[in-house]
ZAMI-544482 format. One record per residue: y, x, z of N, C-alpha, C in turn. Coordinates in steps of 0.02 Angstrom, whole numbers, plus 50000, padded with zeros to 5 digits. Layout:
N
YXZYXZYXZ/...
This chain:
375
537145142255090536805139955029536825145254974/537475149454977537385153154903537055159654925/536825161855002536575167855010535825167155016/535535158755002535075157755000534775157654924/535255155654876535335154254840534905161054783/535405166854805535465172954792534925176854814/534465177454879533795179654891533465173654857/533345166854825533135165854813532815169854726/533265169054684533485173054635533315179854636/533505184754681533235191354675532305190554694/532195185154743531415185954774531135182754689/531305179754641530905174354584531025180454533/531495186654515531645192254485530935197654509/530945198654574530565203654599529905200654594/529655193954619529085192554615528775194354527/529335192454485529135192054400529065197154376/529565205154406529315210454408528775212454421/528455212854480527815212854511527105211254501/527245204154478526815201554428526515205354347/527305207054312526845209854248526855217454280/526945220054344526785226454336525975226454340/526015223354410525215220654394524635220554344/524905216154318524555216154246524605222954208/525125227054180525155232954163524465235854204/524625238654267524215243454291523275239854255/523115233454297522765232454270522415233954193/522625231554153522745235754081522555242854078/523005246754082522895252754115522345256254139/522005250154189521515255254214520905251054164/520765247754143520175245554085520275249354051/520825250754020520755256753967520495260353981/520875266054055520465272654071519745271154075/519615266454110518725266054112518395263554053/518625262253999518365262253937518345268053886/518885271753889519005278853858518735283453904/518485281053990518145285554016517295285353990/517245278353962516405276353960516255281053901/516845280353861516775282053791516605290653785/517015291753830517115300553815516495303753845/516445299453897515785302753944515085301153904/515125297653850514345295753833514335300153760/515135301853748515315307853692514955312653704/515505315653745515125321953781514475323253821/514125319153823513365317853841512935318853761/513195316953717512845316653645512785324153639/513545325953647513675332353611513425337853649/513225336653705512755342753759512035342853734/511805334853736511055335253700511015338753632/511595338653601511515342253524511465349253530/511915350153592511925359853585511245362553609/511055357053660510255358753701509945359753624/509795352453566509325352053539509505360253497/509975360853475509995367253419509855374153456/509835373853522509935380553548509035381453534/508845373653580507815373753571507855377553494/508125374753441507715374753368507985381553356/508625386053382508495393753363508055396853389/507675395153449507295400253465506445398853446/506485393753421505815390453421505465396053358/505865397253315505405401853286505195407653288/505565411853333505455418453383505005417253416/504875411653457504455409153482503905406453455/503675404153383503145401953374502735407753327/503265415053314503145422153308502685422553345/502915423953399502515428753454502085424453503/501925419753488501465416353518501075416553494/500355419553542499755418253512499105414153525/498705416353498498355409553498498055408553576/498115410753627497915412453690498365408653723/498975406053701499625402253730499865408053761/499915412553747500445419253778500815421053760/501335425753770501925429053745501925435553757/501995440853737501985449353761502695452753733/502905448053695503655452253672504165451553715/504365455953745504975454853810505605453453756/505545454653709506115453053675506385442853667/506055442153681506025434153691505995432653741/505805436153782506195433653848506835435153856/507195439853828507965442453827508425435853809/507835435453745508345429053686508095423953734/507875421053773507665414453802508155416753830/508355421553899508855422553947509535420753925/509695423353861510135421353839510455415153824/510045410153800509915404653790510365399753835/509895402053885509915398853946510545400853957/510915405154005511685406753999512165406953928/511985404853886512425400953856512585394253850/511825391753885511765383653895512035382553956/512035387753999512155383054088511285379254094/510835379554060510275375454063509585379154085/508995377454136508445380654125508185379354067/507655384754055507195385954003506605386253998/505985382153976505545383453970504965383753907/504495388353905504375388553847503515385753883/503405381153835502515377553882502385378653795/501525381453828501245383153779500695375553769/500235376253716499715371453703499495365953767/499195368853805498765368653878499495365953930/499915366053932500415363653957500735369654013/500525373054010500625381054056501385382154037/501765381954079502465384754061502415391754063/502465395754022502225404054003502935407554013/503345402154022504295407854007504615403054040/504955404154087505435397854100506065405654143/506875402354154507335402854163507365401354270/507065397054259507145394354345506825388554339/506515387254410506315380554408506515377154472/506715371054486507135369554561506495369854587/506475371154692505965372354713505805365054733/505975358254724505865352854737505325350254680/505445354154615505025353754552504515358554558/504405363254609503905367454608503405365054665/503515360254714503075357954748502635352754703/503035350854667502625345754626501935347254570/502305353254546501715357054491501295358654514/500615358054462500055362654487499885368054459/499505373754478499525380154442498745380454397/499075382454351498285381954315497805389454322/497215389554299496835396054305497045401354310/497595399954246497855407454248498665407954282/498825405054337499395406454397499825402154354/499935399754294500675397054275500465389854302/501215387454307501495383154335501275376554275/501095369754277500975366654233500915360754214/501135359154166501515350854171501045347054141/501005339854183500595334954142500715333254072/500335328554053500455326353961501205320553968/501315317154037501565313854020502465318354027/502565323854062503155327554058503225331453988/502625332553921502585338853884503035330953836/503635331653857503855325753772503945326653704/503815335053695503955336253638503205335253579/502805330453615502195332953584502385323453538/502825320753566503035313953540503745312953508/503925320653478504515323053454504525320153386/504045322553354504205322753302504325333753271/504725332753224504905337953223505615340353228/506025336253247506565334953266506945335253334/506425334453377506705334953424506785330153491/506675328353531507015322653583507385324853620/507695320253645508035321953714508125316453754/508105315653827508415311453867508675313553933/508935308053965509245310054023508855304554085/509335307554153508945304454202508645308654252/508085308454275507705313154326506965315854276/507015314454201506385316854198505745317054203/505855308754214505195304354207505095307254291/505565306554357505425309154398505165314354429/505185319554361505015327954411505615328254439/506305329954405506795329654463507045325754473/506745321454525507185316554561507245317654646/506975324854663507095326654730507635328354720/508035332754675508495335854650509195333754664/509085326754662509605323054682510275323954615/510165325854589510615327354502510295322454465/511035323054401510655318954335510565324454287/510105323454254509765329954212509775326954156/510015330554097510005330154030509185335054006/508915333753972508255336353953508385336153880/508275341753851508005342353780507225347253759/506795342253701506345347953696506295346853609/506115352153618505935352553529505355359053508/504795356353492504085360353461504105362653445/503725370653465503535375253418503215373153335/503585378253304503405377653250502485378653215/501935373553187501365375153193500905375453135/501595373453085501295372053002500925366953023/500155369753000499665361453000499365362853063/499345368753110498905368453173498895364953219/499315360153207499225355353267500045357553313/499985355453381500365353853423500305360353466/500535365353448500665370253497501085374353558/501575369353574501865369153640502595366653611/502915367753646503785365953664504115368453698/504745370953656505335371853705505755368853754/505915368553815506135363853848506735366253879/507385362553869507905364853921508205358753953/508235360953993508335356254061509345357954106/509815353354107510495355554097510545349754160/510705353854220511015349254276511745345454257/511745340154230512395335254203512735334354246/513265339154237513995336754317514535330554276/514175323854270514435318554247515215318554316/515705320754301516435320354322516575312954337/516785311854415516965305254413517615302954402/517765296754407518065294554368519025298554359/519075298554446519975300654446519705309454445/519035313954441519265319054382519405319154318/518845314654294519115313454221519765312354213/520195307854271521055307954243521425314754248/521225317554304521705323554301521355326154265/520955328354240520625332254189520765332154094/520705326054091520905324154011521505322453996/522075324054055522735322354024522925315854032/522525312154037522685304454057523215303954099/523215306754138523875305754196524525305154160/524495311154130525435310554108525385306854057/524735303654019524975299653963525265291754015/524875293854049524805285554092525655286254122/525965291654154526595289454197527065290254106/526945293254073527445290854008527295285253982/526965282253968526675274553961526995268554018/526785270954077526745264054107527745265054137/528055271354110528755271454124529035268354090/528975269254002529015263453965528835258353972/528515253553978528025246854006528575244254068/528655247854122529095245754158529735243854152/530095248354095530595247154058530775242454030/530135239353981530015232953946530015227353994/529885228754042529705224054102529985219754130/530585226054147531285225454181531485220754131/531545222754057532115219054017531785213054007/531235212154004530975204653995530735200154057/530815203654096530745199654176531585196254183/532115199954148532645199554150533145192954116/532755192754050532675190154015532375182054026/531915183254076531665175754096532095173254159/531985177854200532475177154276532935174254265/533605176754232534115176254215534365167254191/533915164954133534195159854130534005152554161/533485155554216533135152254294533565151254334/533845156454350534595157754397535115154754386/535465154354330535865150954286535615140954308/534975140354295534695132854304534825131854367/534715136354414534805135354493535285133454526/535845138654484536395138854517536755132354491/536635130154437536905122954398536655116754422/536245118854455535675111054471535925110654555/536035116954576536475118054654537005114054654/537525117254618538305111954600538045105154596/537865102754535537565096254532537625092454592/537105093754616536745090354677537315092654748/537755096054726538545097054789538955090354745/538875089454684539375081454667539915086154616/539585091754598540005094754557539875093754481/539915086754455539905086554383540015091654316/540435094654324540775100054265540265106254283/539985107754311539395112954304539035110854239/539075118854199538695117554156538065126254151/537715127154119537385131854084537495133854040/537685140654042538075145653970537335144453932/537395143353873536795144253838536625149253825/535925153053809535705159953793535805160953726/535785157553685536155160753607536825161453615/537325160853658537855163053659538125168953685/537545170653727537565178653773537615183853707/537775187653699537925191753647537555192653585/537555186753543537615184053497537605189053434/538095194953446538025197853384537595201553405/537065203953456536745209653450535825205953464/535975200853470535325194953482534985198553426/534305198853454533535199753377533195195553398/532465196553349532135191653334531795191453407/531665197553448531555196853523531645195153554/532275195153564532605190553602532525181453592/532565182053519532365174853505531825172053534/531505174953534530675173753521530405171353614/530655176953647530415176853712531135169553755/531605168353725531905164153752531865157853710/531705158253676531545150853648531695145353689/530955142653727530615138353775531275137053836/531575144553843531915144153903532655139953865/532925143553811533405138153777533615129653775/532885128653759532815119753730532675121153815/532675123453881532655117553955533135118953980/533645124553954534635124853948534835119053941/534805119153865535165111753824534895104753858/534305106453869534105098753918534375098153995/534465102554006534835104454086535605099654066/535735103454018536665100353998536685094153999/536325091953953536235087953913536005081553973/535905083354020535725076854079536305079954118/536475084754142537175082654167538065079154142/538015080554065538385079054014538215069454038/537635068254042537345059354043537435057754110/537365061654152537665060954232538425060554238/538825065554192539335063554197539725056654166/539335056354133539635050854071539475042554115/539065043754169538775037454195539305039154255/539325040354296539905042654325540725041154316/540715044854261541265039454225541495033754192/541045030054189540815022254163540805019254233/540365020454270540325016754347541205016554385/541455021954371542095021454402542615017054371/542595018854289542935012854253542675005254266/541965005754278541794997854292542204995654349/542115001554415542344997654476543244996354474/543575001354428544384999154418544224991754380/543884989854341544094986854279543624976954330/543184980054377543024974454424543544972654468/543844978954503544394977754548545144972454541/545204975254452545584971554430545494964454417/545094964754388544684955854381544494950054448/544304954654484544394950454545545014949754597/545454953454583546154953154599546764946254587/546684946254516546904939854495546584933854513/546164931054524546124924454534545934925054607/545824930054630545904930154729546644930254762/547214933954706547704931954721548094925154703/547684920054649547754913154644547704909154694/546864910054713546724905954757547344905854836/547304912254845547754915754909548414909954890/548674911654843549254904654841549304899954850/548824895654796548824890354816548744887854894/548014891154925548214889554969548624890255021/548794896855026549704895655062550054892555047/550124888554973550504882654966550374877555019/549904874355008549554869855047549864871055109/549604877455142549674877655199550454874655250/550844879555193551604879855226552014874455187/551764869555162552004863755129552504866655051/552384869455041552914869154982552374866554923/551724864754931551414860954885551524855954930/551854849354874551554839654920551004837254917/550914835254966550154833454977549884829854905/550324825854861550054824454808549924825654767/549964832554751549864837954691549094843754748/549044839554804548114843654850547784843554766/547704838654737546984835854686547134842054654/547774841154629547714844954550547694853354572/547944856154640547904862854636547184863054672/546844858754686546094861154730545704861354685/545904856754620545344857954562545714865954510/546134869454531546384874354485545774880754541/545944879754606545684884054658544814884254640/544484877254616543834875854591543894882454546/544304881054492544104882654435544144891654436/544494894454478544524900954509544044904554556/543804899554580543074899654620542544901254563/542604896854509541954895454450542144904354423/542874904454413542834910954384542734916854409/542444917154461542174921754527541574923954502/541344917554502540524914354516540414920954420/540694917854388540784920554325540754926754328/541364929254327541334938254354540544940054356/540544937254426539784941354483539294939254416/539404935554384538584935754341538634939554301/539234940854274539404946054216539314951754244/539484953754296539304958654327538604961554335/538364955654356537474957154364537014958054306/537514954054262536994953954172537484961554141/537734963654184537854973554146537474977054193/537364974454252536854980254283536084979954250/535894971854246535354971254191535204974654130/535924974354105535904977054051535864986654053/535914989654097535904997454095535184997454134/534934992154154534124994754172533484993154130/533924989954044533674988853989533174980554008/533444977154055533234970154047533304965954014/532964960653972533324955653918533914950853960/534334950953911534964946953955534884940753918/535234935753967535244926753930535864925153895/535664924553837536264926053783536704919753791/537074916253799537194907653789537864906453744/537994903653714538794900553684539224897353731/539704899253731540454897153769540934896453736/541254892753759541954890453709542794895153732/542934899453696543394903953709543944900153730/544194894653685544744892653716544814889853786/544364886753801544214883653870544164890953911/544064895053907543994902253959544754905053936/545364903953905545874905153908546224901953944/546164893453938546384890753972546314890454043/545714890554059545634895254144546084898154165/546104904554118546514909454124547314908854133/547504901454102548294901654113548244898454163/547914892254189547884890254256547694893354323/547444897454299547384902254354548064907754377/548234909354327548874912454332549434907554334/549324900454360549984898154376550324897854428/550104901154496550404902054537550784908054523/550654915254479550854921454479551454919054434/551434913654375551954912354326552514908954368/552404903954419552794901154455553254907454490/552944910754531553544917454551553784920454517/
């Protein structure tokens, strides 16, 4: 029993461990995938921003040397586009009026089956790919495949474009850079951002807390177990140390707080064995204090009639001791009801109250004891 007792106790410890580790990790990982949603849609903003500013430095070099033919002849802008581009990690393209890409960096060859070439050999995009013509002057950007040019590509593409500059002439082409997005999944992002070691210094602490408050609950479970075990072996004097008495001077409000609930089902634990014992000890005083009571006038009756029996009563004094033996009988009969109206009475039944005359129940009492006065 007590080695059952004892895996029981360590298995209700370990399971309670287990449980809030559980929960911890859980925790844990919502966070990471929320600080992952967060950071990744960060750093998605902050790529489109470098795309949009890199478009708007060159756009005016570019709306220089563009002429009205949609051409370019200054190799010097193609240097600064090259540049661009390897500082972005991004292709480049510069589409003039007519949608003719006149300068570009690279184009994937999955995006080059798609284009058609215009009169003059450039490569050339419909109205619905030229987005900068629905910019504004500011700029757009989005992500995705690009309204499906690259979606052979099998990548997610960040796109930014932003318009040549045209005063009032109208809409004269756009810069376009195009940035293959290596969106990092999720367990790089952990080894990558440090998350890891925040996470094993975190969840080392957490486990810590764990321990002491898994400990904290276990503990005065065990204590109930092992008290409610005795009990039920017939061991009355088992009691439960209470938890405000466990070290007392170093108790906080934490401790308070998380044992509360478990306290007040201590004191109620006691507090019904304290009433178990107390009934216990009442039932045993009843049965001395019955034993005695039915002793005396069973050892009456027992006389008299061995009087009778072996003649030392004369037959002419039968009347007067068979009506004393009555009256010892009646006080039997008495007892047993008194008896039955206290068991009534502890199962909270109304009892039948009646008046009796004391002296007449004394006098019983000496007639009954007159065989014991006679010896």
């Amino acid at each position: 029993m007590a080695r059952t007792q004892r895996i029981f106790n360590r298995s209700l410890y370990i399971r309670t461990v287990l449980q809030l580790t559980m929960v911890i990790l859980a925790v844990f990982l919502v966070l990471g995938l929320v600080n992952y949603s967060i950071v990744s849609k960060l750093t998605l903003r902050q790529q489109a921003d470098k795309l949009l500013n890199a478009a708007q430095a060159i756009s005016s070099t570019v709306a220089i040397n563009l002429d009205d033919y949609g051409d370019i002849d200054n190799r010097q802008v193609s240097s600064y586009v090259n540049f661009s581009a390897r500082s972005t990690g991004a292709l480049v393209w510069i589409i003039n009026y007519q949608g003719e890409i006149i300068m570009q960096t690279g184009i994937p060859a999955s995006v080059i089956n798609q284009l058609e070439l215009s009169e003059r050999g450039f490569y050339q995009l419909d109205d619905d790919h030229r987005i900068g013509r629905r910019a504004g002057t500011s700029g757009i950007s989005q992500t995705g495949d690009f309204d499906g040019l690259f979606e052979k590509t099998n990548e997610y593409w960040l796109s930014a474009s932003y318009p040549i500059p045209s005063g009032n002439l109208g809409y004269r082409g756009e810069i376009q850079f195009h940035y293959a997005q290596k969106t990092p999944s999720f367990a790089n992002f952990l080894t990558t951002s440090g998350l890891i070691m925040s996470f094993v210094i975190a969840f080392a602490f957490a486990l810590l807390f764990n321990g002491i408050l898994s400990r904290n609950i276990t503990r005065p479970i065990q204590l109930l177990s092992e008290a409610a075990d005795k009990v039920a072996r017939g061991d009355l004097t088992a009691r439960v140390q209470p938890i405000t008495s466990e070290r007392s001077d170093n108790r906080t409000l934490f401790h308070s707080f998380i044992t509360d609930d478990l306290t007040v089902l201590v004191q109620t634990m006691n507090d019904m064995i304290d009433k178990l014992a107390n009934q216990e000890r009442d039932r045993k005083d009843f049965i001395s204090s019955v034993s005695h009571d039915l002793r005396t006038p069973i050892t009456s009756i027992r006389g008299f009639v061995e009087g009778m029996l072996d003649g030392t009563i004369p037959e002419d004094k039968y009347g007067h001791y068979l009506e004393i033996v009555k009256q010892e009988v009646l006080r039997l009969q008495t007892l047993i009801n008194t008896m039955f109206e206290g068991s009534v009475m502890e199962s909270e039944k109304s009892l039948n109250q009646t008046v009796f005359d004391i002296n007449q129940v004394i006098r019983e009492d000496i007639i009954g004891l007159e065989s014991l006065l006679s010896t």
